[in-house]
C-alpha positions as a Markdown table, in Angstrom:
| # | Residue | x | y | z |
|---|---|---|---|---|
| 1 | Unk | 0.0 | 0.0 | 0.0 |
| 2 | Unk | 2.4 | 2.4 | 1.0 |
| 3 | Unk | 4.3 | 2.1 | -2.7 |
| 4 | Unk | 0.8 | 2.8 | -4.4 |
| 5 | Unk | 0.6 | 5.6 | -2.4 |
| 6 | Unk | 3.8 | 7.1 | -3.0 |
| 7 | Unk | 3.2 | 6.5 | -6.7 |
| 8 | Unk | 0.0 | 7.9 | -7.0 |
| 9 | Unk | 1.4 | 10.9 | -5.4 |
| 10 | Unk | 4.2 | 11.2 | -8.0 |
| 11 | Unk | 1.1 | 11.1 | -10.4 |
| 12 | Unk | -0.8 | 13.9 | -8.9 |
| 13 | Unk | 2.2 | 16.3 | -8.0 |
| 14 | Unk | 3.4 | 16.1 | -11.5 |
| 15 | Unk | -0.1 | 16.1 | -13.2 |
| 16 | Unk | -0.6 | 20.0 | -11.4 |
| 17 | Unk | 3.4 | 20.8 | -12.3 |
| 18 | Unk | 2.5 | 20.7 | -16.0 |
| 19 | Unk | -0.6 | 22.2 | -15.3 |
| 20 | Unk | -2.4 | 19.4 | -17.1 |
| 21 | Unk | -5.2 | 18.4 | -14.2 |
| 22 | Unk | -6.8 | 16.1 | -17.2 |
| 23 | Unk | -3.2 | 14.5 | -17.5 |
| 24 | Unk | -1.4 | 12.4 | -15.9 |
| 25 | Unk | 2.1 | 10.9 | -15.9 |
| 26 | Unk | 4.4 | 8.8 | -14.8 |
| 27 | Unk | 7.9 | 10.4 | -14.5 |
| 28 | Unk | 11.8 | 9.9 | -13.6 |
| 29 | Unk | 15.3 | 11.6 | -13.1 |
| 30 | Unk | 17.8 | 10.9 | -14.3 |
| 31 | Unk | 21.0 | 12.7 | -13.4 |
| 32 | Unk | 24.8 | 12.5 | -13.2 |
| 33 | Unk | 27.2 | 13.8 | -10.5 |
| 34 | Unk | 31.2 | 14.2 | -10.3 |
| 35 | Unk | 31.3 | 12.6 | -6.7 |
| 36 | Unk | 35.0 | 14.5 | -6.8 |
| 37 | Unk | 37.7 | 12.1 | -5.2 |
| 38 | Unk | 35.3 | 9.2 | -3.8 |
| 39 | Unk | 38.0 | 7.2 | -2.2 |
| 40 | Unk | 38.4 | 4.8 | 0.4 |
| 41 | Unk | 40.7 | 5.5 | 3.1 |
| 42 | Unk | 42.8 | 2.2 | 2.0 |
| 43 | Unk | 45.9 | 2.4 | 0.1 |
| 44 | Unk | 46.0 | 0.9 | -3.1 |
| 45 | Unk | 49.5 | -0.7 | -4.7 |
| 46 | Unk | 47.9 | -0.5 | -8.3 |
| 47 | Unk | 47.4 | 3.2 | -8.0 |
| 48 | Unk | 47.9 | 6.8 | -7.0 |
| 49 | Unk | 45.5 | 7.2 | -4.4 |
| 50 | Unk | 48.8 | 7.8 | -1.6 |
| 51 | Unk | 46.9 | 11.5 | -1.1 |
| 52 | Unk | 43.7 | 9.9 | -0.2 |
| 53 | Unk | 44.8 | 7.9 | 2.7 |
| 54 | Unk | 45.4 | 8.7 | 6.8 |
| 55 | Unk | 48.5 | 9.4 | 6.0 |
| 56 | Unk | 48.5 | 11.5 | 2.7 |
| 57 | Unk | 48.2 | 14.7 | 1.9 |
| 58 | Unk | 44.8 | 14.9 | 2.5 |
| 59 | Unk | 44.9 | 13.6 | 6.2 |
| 60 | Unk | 42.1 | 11.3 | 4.7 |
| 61 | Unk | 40.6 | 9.3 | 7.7 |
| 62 | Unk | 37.7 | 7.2 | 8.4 |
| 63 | Unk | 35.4 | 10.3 | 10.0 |
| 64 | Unk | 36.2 | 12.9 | 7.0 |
| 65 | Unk | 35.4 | 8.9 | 4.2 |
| 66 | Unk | 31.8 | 8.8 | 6.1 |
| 67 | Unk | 31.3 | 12.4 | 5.9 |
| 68 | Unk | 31.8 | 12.6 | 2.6 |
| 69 | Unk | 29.3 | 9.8 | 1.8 |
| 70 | Unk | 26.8 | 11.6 | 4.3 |
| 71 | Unk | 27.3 | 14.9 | 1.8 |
| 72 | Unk | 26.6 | 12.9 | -1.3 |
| 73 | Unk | 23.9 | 10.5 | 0.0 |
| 74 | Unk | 22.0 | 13.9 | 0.7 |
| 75 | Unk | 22.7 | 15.3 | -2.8 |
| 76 | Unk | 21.5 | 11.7 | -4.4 |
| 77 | Unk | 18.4 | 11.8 | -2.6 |
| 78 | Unk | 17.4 | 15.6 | -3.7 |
| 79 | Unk | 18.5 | 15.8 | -7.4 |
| 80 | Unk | 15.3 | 16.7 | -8.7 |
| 81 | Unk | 13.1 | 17.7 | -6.6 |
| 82 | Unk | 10.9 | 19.0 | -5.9 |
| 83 | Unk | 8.8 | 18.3 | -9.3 |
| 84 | Unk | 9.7 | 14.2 | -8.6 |
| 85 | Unk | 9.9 | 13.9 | -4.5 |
| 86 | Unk | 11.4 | 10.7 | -5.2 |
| 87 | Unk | 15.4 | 10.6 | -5.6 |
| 88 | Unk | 17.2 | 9.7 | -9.1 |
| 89 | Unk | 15.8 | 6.9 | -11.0 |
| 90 | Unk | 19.0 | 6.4 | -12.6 |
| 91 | Unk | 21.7 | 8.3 | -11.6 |
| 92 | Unk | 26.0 | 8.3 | -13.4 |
| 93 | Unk | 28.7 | 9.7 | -10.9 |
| 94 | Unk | 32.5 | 9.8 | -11.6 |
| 95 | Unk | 35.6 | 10.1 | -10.3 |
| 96 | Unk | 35.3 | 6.8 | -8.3 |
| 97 | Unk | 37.7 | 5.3 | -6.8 |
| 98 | Unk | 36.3 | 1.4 | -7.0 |
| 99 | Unk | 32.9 | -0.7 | -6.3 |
| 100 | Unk | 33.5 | -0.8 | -2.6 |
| 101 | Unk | 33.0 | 3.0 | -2.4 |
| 102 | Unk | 29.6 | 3.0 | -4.3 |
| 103 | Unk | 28.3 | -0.1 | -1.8 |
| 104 | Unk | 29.3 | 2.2 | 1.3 |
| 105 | Unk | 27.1 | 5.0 | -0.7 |
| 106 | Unk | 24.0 | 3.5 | -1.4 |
| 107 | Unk | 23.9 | 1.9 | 2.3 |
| 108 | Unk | 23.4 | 5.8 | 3.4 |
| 109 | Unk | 20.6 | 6.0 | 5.6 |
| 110 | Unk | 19.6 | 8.5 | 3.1 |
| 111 | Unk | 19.9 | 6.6 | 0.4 |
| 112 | Unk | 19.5 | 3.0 | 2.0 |
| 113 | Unk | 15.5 | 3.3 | 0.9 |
| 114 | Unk | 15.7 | 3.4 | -2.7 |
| 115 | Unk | 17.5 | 0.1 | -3.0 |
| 116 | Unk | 20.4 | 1.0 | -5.6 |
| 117 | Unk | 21.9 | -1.3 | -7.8 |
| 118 | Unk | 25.7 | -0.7 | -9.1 |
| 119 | Unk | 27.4 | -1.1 | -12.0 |
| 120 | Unk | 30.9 | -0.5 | -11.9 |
| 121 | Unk | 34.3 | -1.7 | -14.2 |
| 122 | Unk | 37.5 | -0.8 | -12.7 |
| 123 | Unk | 39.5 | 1.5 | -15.5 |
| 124 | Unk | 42.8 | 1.8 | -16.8 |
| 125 | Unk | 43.1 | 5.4 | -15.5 |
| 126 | Unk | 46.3 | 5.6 | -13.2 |
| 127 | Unk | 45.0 | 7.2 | -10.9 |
| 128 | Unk | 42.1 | 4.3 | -10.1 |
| 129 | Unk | 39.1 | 6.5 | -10.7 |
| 130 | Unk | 36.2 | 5.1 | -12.3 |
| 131 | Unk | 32.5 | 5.9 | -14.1 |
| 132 | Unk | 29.6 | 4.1 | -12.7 |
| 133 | Unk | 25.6 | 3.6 | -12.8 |
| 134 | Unk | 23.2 | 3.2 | -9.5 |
| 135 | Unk | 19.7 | 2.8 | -10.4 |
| 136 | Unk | 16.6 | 1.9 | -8.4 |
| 137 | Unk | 16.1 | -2.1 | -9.1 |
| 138 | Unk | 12.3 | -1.4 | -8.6 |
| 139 | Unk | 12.4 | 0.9 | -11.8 |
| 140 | Unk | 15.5 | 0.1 | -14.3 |
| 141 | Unk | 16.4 | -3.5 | -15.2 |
| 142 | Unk | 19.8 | -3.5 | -16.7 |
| 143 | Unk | 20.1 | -6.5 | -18.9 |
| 144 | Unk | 23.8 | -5.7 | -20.0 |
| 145 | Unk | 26.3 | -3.7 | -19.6 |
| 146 | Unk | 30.2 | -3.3 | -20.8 |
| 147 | Unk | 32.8 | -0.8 | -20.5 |
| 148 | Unk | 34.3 | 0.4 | -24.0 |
| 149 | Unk | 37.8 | 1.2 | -23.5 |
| 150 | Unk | 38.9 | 5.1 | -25.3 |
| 151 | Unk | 42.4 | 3.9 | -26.9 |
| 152 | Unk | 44.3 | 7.8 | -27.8 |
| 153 | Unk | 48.0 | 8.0 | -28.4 |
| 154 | Unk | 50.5 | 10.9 | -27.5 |
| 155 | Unk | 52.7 | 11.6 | -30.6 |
| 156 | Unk | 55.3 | 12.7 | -27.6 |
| 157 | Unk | 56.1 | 10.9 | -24.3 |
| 158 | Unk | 55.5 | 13.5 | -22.4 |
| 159 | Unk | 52.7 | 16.3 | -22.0 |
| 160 | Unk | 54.1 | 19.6 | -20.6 |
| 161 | Unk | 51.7 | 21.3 | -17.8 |
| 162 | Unk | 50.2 | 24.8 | -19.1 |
| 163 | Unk | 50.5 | 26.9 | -16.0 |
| 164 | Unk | 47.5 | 29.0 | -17.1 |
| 165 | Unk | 45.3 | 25.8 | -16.4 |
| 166 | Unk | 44.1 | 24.9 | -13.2 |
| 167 | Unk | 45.6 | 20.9 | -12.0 |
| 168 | Unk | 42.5 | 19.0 | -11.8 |
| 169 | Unk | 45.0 | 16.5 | -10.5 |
| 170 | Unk | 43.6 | 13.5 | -12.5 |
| 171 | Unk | 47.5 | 13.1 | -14.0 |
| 172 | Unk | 46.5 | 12.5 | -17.3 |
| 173 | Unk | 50.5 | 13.9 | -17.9 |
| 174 | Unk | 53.2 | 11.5 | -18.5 |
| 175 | Unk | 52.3 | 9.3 | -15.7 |
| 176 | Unk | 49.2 | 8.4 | -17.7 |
| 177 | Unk | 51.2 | 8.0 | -21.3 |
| 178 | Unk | 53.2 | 4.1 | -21.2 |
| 179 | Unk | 57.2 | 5.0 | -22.5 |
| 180 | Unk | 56.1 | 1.9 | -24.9 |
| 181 | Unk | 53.3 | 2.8 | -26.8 |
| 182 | Unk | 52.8 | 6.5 | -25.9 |
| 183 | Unk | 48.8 | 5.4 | -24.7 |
| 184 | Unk | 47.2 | 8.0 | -22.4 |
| 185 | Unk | 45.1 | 5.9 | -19.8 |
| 186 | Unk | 41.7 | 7.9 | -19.2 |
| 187 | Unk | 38.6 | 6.4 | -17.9 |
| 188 | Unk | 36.5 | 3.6 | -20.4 |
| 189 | Unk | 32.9 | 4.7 | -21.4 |
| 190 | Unk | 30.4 | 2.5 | -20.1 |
| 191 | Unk | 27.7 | 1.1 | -21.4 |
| 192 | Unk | 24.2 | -0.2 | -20.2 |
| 193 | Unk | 21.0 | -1.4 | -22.0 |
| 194 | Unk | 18.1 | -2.2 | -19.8 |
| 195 | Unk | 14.3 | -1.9 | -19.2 |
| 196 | Unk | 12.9 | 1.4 | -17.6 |
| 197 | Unk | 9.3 | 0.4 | -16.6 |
| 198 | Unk | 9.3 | -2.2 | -19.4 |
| 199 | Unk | 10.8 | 0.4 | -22.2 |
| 200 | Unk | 14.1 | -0.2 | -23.3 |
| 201 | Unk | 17.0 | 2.6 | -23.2 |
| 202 | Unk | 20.6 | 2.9 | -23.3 |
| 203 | Unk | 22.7 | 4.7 | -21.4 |
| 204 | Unk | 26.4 | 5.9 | -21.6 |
| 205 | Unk | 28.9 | 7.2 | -19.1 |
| 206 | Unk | 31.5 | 9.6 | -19.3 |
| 207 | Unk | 34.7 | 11.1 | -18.0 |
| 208 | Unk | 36.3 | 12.4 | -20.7 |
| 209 | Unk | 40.3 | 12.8 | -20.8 |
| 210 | Unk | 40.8 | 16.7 | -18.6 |
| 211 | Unk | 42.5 | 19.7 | -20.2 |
| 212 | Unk | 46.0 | 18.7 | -18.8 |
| 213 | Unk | 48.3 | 20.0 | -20.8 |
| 214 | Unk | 46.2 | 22.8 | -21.6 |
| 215 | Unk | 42.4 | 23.0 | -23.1 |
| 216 | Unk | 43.4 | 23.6 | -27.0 |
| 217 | Unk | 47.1 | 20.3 | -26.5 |
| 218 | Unk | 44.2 | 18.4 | -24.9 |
| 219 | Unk | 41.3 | 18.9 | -26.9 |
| 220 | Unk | 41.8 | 15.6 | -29.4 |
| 221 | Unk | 41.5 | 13.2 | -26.8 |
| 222 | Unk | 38.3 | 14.9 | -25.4 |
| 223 | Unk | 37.0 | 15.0 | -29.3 |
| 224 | Unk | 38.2 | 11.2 | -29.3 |
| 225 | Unk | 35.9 | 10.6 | -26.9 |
| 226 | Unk | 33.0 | 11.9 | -28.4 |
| 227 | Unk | 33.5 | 10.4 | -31.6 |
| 228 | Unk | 33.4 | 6.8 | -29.7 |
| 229 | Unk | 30.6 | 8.3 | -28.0 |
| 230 | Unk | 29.2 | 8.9 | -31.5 |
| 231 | Unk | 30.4 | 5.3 | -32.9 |
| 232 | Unk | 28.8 | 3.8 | -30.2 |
| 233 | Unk | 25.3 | 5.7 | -31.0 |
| 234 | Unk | 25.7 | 4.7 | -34.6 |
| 235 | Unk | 25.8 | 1.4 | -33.9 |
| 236 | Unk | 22.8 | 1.3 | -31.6 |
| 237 | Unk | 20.6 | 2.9 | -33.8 |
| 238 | Unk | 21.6 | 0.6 | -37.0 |
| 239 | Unk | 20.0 | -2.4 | -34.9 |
| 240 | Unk | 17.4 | -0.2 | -33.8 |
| 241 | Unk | 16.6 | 3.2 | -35.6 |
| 242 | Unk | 14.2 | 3.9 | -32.6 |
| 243 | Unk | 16.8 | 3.3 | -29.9 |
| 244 | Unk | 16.7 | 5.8 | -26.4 |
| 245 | Unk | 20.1 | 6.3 | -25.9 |
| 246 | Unk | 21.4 | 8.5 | -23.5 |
| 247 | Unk | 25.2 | 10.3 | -23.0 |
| 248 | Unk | 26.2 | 11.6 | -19.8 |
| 249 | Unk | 28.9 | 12.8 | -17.8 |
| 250 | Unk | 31.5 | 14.9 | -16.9 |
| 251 | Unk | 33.1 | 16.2 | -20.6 |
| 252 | Unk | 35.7 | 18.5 | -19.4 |
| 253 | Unk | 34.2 | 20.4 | -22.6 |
| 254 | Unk | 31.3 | 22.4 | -22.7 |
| 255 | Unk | 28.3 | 22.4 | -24.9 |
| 256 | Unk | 30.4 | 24.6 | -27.3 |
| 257 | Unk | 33.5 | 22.8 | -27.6 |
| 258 | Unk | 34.8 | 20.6 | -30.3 |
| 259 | Unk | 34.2 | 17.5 | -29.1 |
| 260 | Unk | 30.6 | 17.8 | -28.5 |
| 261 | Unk | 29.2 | 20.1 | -31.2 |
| 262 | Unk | 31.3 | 18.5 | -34.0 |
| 263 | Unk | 32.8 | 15.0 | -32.6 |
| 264 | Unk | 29.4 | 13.7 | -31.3 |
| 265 | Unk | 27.4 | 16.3 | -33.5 |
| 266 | Unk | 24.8 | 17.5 | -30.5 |
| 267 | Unk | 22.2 | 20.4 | -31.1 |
| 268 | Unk | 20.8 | 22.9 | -29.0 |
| 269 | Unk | 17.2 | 23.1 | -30.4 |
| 270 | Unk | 15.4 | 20.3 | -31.0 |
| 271 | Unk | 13.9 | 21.6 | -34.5 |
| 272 | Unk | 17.6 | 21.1 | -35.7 |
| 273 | Unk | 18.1 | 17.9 | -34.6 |
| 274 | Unk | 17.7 | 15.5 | -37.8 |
| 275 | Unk | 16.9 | 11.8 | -37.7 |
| 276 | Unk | 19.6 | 9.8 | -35.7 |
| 277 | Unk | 21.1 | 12.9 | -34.1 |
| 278 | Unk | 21.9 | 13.8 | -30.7 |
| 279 | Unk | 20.4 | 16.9 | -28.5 |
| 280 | Unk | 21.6 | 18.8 | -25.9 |
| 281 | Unk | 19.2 | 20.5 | -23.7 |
| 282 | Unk | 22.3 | 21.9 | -21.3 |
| 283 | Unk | 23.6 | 24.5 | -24.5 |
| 284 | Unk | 20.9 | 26.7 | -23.7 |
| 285 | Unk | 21.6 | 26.7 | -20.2 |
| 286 | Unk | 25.2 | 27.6 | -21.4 |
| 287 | Unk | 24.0 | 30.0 | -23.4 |
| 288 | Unk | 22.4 | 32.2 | -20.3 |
| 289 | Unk | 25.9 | 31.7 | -18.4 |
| 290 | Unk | 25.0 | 29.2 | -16.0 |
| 291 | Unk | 27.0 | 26.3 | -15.1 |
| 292 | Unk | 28.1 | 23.0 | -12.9 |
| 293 | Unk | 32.2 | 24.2 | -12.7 |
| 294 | Unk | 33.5 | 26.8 | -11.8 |
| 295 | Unk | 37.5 | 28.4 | -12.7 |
| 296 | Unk | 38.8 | 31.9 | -12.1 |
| 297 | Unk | 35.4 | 33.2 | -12.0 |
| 298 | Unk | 34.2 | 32.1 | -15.2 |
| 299 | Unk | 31.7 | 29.2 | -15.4 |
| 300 | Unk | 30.9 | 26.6 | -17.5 |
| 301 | Unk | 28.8 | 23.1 | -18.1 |
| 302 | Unk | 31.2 | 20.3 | -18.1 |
| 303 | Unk | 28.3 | 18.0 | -16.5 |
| 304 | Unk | 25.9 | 17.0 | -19.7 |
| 305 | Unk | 22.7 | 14.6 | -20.3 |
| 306 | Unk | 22.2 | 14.3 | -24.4 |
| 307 | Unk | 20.2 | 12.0 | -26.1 |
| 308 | Unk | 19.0 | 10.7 | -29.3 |
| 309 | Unk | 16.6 | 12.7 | -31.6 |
| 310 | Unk | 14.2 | 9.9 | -30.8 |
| 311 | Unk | 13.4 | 10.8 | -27.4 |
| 312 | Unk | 12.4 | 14.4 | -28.1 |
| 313 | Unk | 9.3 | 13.9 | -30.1 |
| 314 | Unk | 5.9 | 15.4 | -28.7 |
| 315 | Unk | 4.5 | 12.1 | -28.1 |
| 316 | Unk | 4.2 | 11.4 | -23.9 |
| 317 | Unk | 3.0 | 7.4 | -25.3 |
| 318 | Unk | 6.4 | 6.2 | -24.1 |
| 319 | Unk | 9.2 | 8.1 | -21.8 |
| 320 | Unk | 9.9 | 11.1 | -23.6 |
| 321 | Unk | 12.5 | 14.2 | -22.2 |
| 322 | Unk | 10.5 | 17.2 | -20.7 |
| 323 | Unk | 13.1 | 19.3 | -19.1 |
| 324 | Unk | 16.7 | 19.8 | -17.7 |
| 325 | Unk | 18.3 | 21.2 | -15.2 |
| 326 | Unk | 21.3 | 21.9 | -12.7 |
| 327 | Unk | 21.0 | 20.5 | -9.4 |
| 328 | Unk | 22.9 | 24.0 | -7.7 |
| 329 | Unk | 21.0 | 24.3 | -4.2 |
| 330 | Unk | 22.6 | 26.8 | -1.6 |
| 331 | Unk | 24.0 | 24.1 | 0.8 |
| 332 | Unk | 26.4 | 23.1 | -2.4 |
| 333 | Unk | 27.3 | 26.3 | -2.7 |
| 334 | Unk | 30.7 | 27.9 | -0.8 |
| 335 | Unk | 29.3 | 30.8 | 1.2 |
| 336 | Unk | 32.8 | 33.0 | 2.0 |
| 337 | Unk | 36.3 | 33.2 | 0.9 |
| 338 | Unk | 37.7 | 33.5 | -2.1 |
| 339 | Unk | 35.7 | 30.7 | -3.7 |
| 340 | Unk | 32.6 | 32.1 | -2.9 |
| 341 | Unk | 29.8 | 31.2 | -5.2 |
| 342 | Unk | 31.9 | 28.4 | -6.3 |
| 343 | Unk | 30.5 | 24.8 | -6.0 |
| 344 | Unk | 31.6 | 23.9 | -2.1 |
| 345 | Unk | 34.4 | 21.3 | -2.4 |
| 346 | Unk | 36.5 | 19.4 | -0.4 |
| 347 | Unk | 39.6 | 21.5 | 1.7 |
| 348 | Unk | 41.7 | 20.6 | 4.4 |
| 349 | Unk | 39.4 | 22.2 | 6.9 |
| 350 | Unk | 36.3 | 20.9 | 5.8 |
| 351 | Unk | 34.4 | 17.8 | 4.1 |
| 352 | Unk | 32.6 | 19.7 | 0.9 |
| 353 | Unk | 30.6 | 17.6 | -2.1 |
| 354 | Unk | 32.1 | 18.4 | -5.2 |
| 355 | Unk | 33.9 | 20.9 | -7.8 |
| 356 | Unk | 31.0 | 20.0 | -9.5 |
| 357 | Unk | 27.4 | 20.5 | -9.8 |
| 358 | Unk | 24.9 | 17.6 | -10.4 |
| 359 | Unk | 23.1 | 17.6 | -13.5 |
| 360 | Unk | 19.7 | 15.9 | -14.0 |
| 361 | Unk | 16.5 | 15.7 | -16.6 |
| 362 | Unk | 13.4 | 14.0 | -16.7 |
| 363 | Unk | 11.9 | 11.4 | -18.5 |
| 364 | Unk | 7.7 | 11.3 | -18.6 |
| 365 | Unk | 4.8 | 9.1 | -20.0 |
| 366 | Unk | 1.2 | 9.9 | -19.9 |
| 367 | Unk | -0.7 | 7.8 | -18.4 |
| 368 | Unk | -4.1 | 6.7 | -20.5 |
């Protein structure tokens, strides 16, 4: 009874939202978040994580590991609201440091209600930072899932540091590039096909390879990214034309950039999205300067949801998109100091969330 209830309530608070009272509708969020640095406080021989233990640089201990999944578990269970009262259907995060992280997460009390499943691959990225995918079991069944390595080469062994770019410390430098083969080990995209309420949709995550380096010496790897991205669309849509596939995570482009207006070949309206093609509802935001990351003052949307032209039509029969948005509420926000207005991070005085902002949409169906 009380899962009736809750949905019927879902029905009803989103019915008045589109102010449709002889409507109603089913709806989800989906979202993505750059859970910045979710590590354990173990060390780990296969990677650099020696700043994210006791002993580090961080001072990393037990208390400040909880807090930190007390910060996110809260962010998880708002995304979204309050148009959907209930917390991400579907939800990619990044910068992961390995599965046992993400089963600590979802066991937040906050969280511990919504019954999360995981699926995680650990990566080639030197550093041991991973994409994921929790989604509520009750809602999405996932029936598969693979990670699709990004293979980029370095003409040169080694990638000098523009000092006019801020580290994002994910050492994508010449740590990440093997003397051997010149490879630059950045984070696999994965890939997940499964049933949302009995309708089939795809979804891939990102973390595309940062602007160490510089933005402009960095850029082809990002716009290698999104031409897999774009490969990996292709082939989805040749086996079915009608195929929901979704592209999200943390680009280190924007809307604008290279790699996502020409490499993966996204719009910004959907009247210019052909057959087959790819829209981007967060452009517009970009457009009217808002944005999930912050850098000398200047902001911009990193954090991206895109999907296939076939999930834009006016037709509420199936899950369709209806809106976007960035999940930026005040308690994510630093309130003093030079960074204020920035996203409120981590620091050596206190546990923050991320660099990052979450970013979410919504899927809806009417209900007949």
């Amino acid at each position: 009874m009380q899962i009736i209830k809750f949905r019927l309530y879902l029905i009803m608070l989103f019915s008045i939202s589109l102010q449709a009272q002889s409507k109603k509708y089913i709806i989800h969020t989906v979202a993505f978040y750059n859970f910045e640095n979710l590590f354990d406080t173990n060390n780990d021989i296969n990677t650099n994580d020696d700043e994210w233990t006791p002993t580090g640089a961080q001072h990393w201990t037990e208390e400040k590991y909880h807090q930190k999944l007390k910060n996110l578990s809260r962010v998880i269970a708002e995304i979204g609201t309050p148009e959907n009262p209930n917390a991400p259907t579907i939800i990619g995060g990044s910068e992961i440091e390995n599965r046992g992280v993400l089963e600590d997460l979802i066991k937040e009390p906050k969280l511990l209600p919504f019954d999360y499943g995981i699926i995680h691959f650990d990566s080639p990225d030197k550093r041991g930072i991973d994409v994921a995918l929790l989604y509520q079991k009750k809602y999405f069944k996932p029936t598969s899932f693979s990670n699709i390595p990004l293979l980029i080469y370095k003409k040169k062994a080694v990638i000098k540091e523009d000092k006019n770019e801020e580290p994002d410390n994910e050492l994508e430098d010449k740590r990440e590039i093997a003397k051997d083969n010149n490879r630059v080990f950045t984070r696999d995209q994965l890939l997940i096909t499964g049933f949302l309420e009995g309708e089939e949709i795809t979804i891939i995550v990102n973390h595309w390879p940062s602007r160490s380096g510089g933005e402009k010496a960095s850029s082809q790897f990002r716009e290698a990214a999104g031409r897999l991205n774009r490969k990996i669309i292709d082939s989805l849509q040749r086996i079915n034309p009608n195929a929901k596939v979704f592209t999200m995570g943390d680009l280190n482009d924007g809307p604008f950039n290279k790699s996502v207006k020409i490499a993966l070949g996204a719009k910004a309206k959907k009247a210019e999205v052909p057959e087959f093609g790819v829209f981007n509802p967060f452009e517009e935001m970009a457009n009217k300067g808002m944005g999930t990351i912050a850098f000398r003052d200047s902001w911009d949307i990193f954090d991206q949801i895109m999907m296939t032209q076939s999930v834009i039509k006016p037709d509420y029969a199936t899950f369709m998109f209806w809106k976007a948005g960035i999940f930026n509420r005040s308690f994510l926000v630093q309130t003093s100091g030079q960074y204020k207005g920035y996203p409120l991070r981590h620091s050596q005085t206190e546990v923050g969330f991320s660099d990052h902002f979450p970013v979410y949409i919504y899927l809806i169906k009417e209900i007949k």
